[in-house]
N, CA, C and O atoms as CSV, one atom per row, in Angstrom:
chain,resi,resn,atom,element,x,y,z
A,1,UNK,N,N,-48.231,-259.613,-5.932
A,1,UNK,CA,C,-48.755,-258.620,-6.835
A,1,UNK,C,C,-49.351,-257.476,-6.037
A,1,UNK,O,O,-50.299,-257.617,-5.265
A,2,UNK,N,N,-48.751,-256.382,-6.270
A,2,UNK,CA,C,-49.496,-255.350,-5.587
A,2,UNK,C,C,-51.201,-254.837,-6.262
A,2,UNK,O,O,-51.521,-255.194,-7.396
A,3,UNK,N,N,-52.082,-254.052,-5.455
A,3,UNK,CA,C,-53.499,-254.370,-5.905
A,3,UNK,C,C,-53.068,-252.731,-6.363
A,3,UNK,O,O,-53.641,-252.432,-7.410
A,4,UNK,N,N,-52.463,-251.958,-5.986
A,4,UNK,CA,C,-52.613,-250.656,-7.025
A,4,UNK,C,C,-52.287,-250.613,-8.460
A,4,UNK,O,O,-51.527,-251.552,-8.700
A,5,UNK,N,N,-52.538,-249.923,-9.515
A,5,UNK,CA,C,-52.993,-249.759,-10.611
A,5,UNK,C,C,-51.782,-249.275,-10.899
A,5,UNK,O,O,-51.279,-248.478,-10.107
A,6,UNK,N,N,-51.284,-249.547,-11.735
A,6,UNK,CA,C,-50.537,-248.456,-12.218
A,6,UNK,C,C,-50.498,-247.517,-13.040
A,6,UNK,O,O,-51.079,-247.506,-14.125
A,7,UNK,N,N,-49.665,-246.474,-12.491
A,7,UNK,CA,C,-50.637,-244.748,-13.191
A,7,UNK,C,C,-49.392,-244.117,-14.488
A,7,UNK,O,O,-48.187,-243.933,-14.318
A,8,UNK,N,N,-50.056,-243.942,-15.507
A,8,UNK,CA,C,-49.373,-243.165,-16.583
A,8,UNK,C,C,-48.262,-242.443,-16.245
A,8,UNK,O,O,-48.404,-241.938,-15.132
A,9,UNK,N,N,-47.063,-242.157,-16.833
A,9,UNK,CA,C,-46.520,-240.765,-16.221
A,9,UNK,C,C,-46.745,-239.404,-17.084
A,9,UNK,O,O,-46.757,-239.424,-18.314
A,10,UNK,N,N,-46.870,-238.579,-16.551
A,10,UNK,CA,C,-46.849,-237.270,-17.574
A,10,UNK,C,C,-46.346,-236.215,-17.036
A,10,UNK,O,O,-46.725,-235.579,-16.052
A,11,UNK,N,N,-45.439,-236.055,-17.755
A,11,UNK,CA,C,-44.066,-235.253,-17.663
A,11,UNK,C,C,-44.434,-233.606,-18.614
A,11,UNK,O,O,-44.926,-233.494,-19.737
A,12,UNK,N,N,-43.977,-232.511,-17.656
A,12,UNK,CA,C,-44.805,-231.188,-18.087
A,12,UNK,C,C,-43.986,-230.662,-19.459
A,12,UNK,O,O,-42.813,-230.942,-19.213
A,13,UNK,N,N,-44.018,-230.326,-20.169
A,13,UNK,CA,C,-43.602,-229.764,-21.542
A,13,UNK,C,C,-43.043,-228.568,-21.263
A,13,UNK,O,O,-43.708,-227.717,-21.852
A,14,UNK,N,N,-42.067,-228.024,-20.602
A,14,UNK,CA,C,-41.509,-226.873,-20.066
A,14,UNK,C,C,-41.172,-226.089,-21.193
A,14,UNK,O,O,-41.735,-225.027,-21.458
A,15,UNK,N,N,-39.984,-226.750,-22.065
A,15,UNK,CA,C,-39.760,-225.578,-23.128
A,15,UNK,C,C,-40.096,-226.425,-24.691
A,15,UNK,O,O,-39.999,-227.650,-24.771
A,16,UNK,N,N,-40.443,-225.666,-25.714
A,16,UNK,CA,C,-40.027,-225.836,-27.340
A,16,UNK,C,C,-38.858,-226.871,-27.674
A,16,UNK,O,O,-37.759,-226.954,-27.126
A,17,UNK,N,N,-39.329,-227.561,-28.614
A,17,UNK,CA,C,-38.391,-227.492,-29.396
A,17,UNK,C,C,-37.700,-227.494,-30.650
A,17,UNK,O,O,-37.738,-228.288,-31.590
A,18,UNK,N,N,-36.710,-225.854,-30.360
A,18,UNK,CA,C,-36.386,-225.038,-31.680
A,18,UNK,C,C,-35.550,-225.603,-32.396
A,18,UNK,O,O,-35.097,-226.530,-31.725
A,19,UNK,N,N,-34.992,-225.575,-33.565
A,19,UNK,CA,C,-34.290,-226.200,-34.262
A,19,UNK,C,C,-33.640,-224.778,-34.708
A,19,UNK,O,O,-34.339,-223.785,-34.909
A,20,UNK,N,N,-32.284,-224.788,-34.834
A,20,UNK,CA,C,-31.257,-223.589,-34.582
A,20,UNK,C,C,-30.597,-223.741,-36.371
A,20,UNK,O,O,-30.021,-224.828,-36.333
A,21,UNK,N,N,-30.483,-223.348,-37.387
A,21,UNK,CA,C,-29.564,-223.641,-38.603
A,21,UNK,C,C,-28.620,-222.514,-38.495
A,21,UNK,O,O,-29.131,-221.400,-38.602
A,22,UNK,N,N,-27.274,-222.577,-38.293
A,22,UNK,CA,C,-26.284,-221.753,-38.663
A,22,UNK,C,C,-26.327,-221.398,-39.952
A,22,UNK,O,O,-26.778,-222.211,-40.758
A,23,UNK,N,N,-25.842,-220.049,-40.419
A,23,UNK,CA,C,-25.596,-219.411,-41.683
A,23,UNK,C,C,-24.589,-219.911,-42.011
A,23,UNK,O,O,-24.332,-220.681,-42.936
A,24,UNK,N,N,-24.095,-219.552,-41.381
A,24,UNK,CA,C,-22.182,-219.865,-41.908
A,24,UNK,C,C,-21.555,-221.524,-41.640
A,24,UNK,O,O,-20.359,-221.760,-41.467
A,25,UNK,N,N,-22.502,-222.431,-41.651
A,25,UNK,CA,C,-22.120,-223.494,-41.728
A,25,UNK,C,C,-22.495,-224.148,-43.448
A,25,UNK,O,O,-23.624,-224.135,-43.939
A,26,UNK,N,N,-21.372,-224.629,-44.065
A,26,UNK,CA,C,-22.021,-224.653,-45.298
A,26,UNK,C,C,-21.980,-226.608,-45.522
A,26,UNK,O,O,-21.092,-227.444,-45.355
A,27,UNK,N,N,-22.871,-226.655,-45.796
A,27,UNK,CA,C,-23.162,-227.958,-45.862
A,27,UNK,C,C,-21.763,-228.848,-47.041
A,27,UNK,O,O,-21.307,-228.276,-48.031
A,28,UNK,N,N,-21.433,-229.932,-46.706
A,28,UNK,CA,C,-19.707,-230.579,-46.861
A,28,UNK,C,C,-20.211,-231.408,-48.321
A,28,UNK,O,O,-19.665,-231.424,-49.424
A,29,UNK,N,N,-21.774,-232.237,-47.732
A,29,UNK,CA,C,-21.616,-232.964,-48.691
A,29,UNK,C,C,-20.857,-234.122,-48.611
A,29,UNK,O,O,-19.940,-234.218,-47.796
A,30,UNK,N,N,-21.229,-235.232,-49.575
A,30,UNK,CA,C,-20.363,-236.486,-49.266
A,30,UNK,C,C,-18.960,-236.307,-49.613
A,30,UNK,O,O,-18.454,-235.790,-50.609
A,31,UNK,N,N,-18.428,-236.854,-48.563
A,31,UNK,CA,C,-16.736,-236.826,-48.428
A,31,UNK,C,C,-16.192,-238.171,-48.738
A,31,UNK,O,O,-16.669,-239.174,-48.208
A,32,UNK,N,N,-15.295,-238.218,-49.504
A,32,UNK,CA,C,-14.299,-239.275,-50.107
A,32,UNK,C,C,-13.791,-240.146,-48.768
A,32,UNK,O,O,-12.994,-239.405,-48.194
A,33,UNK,N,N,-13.889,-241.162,-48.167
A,33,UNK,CA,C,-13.206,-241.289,-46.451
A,33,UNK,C,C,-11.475,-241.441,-46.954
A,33,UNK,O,O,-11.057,-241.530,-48.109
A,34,UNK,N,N,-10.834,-241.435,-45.924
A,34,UNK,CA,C,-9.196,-241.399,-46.039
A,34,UNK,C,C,-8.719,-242.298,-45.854
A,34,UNK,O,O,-7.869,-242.892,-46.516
A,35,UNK,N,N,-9.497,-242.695,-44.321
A,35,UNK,CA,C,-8.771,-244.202,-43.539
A,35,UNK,C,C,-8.735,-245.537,-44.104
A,35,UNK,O,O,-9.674,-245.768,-44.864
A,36,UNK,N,N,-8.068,-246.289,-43.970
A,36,UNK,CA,C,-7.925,-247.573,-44.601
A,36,UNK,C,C,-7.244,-247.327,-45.931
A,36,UNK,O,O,-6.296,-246.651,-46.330
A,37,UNK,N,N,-8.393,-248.412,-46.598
A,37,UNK,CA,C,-7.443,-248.389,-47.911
A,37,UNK,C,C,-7.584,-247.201,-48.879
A,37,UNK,O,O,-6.941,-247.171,-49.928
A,38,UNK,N,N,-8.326,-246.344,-48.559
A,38,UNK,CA,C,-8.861,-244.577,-49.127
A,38,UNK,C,C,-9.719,-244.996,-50.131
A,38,UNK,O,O,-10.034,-246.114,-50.539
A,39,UNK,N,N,-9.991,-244.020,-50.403
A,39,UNK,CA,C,-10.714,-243.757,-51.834
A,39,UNK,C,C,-10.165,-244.737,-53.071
A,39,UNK,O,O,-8.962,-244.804,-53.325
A,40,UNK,N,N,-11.326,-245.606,-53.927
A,40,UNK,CA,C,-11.360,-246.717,-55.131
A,40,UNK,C,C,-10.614,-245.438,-55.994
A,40,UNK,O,O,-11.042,-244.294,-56.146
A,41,UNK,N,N,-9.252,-246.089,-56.541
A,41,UNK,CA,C,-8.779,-245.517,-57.654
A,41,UNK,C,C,-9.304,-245.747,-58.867
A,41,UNK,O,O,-9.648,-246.906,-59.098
A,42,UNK,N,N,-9.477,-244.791,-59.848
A,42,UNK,CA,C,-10.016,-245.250,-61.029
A,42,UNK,C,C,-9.367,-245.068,-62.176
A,42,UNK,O,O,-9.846,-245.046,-63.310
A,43,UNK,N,N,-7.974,-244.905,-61.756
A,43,UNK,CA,C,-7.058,-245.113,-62.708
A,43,UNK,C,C,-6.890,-246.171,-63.585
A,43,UNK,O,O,-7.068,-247.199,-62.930
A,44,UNK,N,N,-6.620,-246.455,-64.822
A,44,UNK,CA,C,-5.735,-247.816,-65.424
A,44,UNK,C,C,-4.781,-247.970,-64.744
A,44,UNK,O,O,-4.144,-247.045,-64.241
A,45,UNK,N,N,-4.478,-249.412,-64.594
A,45,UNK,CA,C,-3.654,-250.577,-64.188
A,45,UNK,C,C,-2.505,-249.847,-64.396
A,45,UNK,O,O,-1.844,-249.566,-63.397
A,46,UNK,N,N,-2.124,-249.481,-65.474
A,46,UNK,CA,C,-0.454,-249.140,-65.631
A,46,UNK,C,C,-0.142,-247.564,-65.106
A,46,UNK,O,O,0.965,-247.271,-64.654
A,47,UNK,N,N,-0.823,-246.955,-65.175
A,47,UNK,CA,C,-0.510,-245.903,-64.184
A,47,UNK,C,C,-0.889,-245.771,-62.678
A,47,UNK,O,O,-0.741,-244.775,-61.970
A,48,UNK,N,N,-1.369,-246.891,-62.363
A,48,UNK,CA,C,-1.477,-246.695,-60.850
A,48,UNK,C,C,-0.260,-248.049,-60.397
A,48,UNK,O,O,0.834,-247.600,-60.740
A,49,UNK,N,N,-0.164,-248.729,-60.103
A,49,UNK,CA,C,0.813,-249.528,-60.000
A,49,UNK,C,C,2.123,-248.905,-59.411
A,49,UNK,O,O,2.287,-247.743,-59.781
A,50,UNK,N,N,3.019,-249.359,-58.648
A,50,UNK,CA,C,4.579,-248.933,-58.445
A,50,UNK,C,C,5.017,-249.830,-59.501
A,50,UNK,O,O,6.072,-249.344,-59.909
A,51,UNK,N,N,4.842,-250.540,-59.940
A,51,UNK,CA,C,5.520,-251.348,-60.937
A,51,UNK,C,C,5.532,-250.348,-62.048
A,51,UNK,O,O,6.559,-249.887,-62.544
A,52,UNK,N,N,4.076,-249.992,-62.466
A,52,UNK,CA,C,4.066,-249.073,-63.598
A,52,UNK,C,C,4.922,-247.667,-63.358
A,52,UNK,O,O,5.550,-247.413,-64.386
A,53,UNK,N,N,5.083,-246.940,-62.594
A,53,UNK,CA,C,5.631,-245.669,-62.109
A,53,UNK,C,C,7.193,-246.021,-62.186
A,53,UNK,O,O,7.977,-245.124,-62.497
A,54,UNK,N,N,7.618,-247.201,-61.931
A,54,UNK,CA,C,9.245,-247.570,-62.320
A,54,UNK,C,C,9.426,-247.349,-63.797
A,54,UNK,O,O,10.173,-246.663,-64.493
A,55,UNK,N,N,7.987,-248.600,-64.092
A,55,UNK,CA,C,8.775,-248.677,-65.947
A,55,UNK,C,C,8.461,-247.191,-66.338
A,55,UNK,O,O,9.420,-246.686,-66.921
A,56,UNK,N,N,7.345,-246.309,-66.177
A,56,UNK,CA,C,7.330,-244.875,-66.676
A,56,UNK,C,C,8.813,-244.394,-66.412
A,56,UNK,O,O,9.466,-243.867,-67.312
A,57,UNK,N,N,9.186,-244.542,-65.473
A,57,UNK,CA,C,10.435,-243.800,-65.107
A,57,UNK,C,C,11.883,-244.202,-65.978
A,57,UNK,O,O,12.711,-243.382,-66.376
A,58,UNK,N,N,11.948,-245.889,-66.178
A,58,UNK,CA,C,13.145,-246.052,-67.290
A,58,UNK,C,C,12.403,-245.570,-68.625
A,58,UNK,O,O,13.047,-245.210,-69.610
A,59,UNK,N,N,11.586,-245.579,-68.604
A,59,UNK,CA,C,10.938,-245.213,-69.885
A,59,UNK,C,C,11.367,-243.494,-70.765
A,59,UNK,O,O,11.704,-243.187,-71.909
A,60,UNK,N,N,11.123,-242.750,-69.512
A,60,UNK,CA,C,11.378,-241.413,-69.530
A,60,UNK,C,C,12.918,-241.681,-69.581
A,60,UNK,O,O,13.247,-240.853,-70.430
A,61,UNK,N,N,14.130,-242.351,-69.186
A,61,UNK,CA,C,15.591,-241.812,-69.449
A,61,UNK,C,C,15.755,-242.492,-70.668
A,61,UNK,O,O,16.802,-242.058,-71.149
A,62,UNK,N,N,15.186,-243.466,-71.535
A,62,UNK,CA,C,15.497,-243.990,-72.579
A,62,UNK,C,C,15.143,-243.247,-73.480
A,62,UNK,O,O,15.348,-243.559,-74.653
């Protein structure tokens, strides 16, 4: 064990600190994410489906 004390550090405060806000940055707001399985559809069952988008489709030549 050493018998000196040990001494605080204090570190000199050289500059501020400013906080900068751009004008022309316009705030986004929450974003829908893309990756994976994307954004919860909130469609009904029969129009979201490929199953449903077939039968719409014989549906429309009949």
């Amino acid at each position: 064990m050493s018998k000196r004390q040990s001494q605080p550090v204090i570190m000199p405060k050289q500059e501020s600190n400013i906080i900068v806000i751009k004008v022309g940055k316009v705030a986004m707001g929450h974003q829908s994410h893309i990756t994976g399985t994307g954004v919860h559809d909130n469609r009904p069952k029969r129009t979201r489906t490929r199953q449903a988008q077939r039968s719409a489709w014989q549906n429309d030549l009949t």
